[in-house]
C-alpha positions, 0 to 999 in steps of 0.5 A, a space after each residue: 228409640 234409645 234405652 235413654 229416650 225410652 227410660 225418660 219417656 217412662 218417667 215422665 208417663 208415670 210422672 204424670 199419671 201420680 199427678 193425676 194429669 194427661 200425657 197427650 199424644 201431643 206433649 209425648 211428641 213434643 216432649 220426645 222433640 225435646 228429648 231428642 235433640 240433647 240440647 236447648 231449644 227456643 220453642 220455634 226450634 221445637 215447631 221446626 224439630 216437631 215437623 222433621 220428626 213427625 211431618 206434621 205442623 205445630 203451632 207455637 202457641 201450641 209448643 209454647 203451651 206444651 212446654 208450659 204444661 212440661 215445665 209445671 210438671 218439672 219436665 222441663 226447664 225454662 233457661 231464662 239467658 237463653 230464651 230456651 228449653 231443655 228437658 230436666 237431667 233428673 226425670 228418672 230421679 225420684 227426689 226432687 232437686 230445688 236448687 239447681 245451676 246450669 252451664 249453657 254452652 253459648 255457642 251449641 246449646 248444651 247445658 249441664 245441669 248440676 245440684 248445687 250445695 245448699 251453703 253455696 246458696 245460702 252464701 249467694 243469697 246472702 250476697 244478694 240479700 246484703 245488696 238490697 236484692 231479693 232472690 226469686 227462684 233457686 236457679 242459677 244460668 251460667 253461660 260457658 263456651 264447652 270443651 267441645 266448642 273450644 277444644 283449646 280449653 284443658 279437660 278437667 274430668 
């Protein structure tokens, strides 16, 4: 197990211990299922991971319960455009991050994920408030195309 695989793994344990909450042998495989990967899932990938990883069948109910259970505790994120899960970039971060974007990469399923100036947010709530809409979450999902998926596409970095 890598030192990034094994700090994630770390902070989710403790994560949950101060919650007072169990990290089964079975959401420790499907977390690390997740984690391993390095990109967005849909939970029948995860059934199809779990298996390679550790030759044994998972239900999908039981993913999509794990996944429910890792994405209360803000282990994992739900990417609503895409039907898909990935596991949280702030694990090891102690504070908390409300108000988040992510770039989902079409194509391969990477997904960045990003903190996002709180007056960014307010203009885009604004924007949509002003427009009869009430906003739900503090999520915001954009899909992309990657520099790796189209090489084309200048580096900004």
């Amino acid at each position: 197990m890598n030192l990034e695989v094994a700090e994630s793994l770390r902070s989710a344990k403790n994560r949950c211990s101060e919650l007072g909450l169990r990290f089964t042998p079975k959401r420790e495989q499907v977390f690390l299922s997740l984690l391993r990967c390095r990109r967005a899932v849909s939970a029948y990938e995860l059934v199809d991971l779990y298996y390679q990883d550790y030759q044994e069948k998972i239900s999908a109910v039981t993913v999509y319960r794990v996944l429910e259970f890792l994405e209360s505790v803000k282990l994992v994120h739900k990417l609503t455009l895409a039907n898909k899960f990935v596991v949280c970039s702030h694990i090891c971060d102690k504070d908390d991050h409300e108000i988040i974007q992510f770039l989902i990469c079409e194509r391969c399923f990477r997904v960045d994920e990003l903190d996002i100036d709180p007056s960014l947010y307010g203009q885009l709530n604004s924007n949509a408030t002003n427009n009869g809409f009430e906003p739900q979450n503090s999520v915001l999902e954009m899909t992309c195309i990657c520099n790796t998926c189209n090489p084309s596409q200048p580096s900004l970095g």
